[in-house]
C-alpha positions as CSV (number, residue, x, y, z in Angstrom):
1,X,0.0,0.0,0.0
2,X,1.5,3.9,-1.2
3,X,2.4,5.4,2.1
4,X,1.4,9.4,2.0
5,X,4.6,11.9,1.6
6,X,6.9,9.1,0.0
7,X,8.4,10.1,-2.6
8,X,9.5,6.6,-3.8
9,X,5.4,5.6,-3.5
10,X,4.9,8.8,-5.6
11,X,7.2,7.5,-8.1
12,X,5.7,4.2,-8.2
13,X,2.3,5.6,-8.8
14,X,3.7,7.5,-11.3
15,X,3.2,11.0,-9.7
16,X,6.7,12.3,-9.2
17,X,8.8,11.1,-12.8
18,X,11.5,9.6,-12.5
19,X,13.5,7.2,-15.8
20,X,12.5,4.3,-15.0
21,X,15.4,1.8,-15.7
22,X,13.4,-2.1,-14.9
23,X,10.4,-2.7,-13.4
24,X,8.4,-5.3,-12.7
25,X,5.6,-6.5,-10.8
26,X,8.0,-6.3,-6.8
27,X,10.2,-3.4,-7.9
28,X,11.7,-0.4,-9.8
29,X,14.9,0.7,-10.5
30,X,15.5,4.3,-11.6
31,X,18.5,6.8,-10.8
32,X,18.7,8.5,-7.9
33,X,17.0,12.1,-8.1
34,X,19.3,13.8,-5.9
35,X,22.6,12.7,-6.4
36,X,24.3,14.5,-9.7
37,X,26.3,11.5,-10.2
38,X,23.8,9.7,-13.9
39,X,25.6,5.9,-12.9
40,X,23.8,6.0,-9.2
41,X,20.5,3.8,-9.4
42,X,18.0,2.9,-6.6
43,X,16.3,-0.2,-6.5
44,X,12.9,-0.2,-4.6
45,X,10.3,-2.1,-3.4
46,X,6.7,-1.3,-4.9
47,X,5.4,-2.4,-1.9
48,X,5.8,0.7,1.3
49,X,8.4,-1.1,3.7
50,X,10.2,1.7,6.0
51,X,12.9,-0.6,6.9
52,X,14.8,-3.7,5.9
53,X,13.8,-5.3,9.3
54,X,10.6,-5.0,8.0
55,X,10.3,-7.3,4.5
56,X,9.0,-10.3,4.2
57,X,10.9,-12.8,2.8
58,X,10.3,-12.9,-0.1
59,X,10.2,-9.2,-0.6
60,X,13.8,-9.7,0.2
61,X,14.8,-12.4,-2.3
62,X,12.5,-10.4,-5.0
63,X,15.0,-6.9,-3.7
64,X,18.1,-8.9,-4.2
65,X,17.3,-10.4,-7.4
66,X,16.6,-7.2,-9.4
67,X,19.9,-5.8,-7.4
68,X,21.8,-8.5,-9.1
69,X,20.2,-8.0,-12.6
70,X,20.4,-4.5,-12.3
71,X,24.6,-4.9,-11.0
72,X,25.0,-6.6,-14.3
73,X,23.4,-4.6,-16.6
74,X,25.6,-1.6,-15.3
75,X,28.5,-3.9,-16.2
76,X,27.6,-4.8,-19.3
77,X,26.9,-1.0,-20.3
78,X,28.9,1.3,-18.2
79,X,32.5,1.8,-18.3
80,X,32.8,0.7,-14.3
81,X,36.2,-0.7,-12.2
82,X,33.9,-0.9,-9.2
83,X,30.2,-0.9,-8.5
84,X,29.5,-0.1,-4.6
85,X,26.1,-1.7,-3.4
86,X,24.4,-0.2,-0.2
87,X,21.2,0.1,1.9
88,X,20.9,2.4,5.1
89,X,18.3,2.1,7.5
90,X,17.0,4.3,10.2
91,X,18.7,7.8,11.2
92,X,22.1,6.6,12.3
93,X,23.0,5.6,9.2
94,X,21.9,8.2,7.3
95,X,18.6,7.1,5.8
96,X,16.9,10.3,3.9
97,X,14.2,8.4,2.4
98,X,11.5,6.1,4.8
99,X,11.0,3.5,2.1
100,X,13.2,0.7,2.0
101,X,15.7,1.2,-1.3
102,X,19.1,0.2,-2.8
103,X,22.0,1.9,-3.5
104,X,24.1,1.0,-6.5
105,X,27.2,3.2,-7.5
106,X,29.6,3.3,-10.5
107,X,33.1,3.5,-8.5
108,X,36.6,4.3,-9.9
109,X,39.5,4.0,-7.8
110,X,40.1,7.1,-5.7
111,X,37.1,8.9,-6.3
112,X,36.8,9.9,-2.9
113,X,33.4,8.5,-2.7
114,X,31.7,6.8,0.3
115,X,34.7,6.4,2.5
116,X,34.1,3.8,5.1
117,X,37.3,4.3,7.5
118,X,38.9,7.6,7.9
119,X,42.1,5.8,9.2
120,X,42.5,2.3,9.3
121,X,40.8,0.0,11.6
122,X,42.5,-1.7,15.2
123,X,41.1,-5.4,14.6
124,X,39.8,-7.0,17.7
125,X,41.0,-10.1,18.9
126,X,39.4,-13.9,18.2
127,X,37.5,-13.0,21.9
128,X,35.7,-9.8,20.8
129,X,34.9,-11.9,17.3
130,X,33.5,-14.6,19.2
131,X,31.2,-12.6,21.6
132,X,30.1,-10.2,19.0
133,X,29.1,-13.8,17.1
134,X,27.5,-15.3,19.9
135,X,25.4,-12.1,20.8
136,X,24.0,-11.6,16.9
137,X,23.4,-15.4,16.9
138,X,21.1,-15.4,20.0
139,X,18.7,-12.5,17.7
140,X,18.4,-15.7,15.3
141,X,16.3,-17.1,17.6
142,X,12.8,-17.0,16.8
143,X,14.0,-16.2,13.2
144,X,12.3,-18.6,10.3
C-alpha cells in the first residue's frame, strides 16, 4: 500500500517522474533524483516497507534479485572498475528516504566517494569476534 509523503510511492504511482530503468511487478529501478552523479540507481520495493527489518521474505529475495540483474546490466553497459552496493536504514546511518531502497554506485578507484574508515581500523582479537558472534546469533532465535 502507497504510504502518504513518500516520494519513492509517488514515483511508483507514477506521480513524481523519474526514468524508469526495470520494473516489474515487486520493484523499480531508476537513478537516484538527488545525487548529480547519472551511474547512481536505486532499486525499490513497490510495496511501502520503512525498513529492511521490515520485509517479508520474499520481498527480500525479490529486492536482491533485481539488485543482481540491475549490477550486471551496469557492467555490461557502463564503463565501471567498481560498483559499490548499499542500503541504510534508520537515522544513524543516514537514511533520507523512509522507504526501504538500494544503492548502486559506478566507483573508480580514488574517487573519494563513500569512504568507510577515515584511518585504518584496530582489529579486535578472536574473543571480541566470538562474543560479537554469539550475541548476533542469539537474535536468530525465533528467526524462520
Amino acid at each position: 500500500m502507497p504510504e502518504q509523503d513518500c516520494v519513492f510511492c509517488a514515483i511508483i504511482a507514477g506521480q513524481v517522474a523519474a526514468s524508469r530503468v526495470h520494473e516489474d511487478d515487486a520493484t523499480v529501478v531508476f537513478p537516484d533524483l538527488r545525487q548529480p552523479m547519472t551511474a547512481h540507481l536505486l532499486v525499490v520495493p513497490k510495496q511501502h516497507v520503512e525498513m529492511i527489518y521490515d520485509l517479508a521474505p520474499e520481498q527480500a529475495a525479490r529486492l536482491m534479485q533485481t539488485v543482481v540483474l540491475t549490477a550486471r546490466a551496469m557492467r555490461r553497459t557502463l564503463r565501471l572498475e567498481g560498483l559499490s552496493i548499499w542500503q541504510s536504514n534508520g537515522s544513524g546511518a543516514h537514511q533520507e528516504v523512509p522507504h526501504v531502497h538500494v544503492h548502486l554506485l559506478v566507483r573508480q578507484p580514488d574517487d573519494g566517494l563513500l569512504r568507510v574508515y577515515s584511518t585504518p581500523p584496530s582489529y579486535p582479537d578472536d574473543a571480541a569476534l566470538e562474543r560479537l558472534a554469539a550475541t548476533v546469533r542469539a537474535g536468530f532465535a525465533g528467526e524462520s
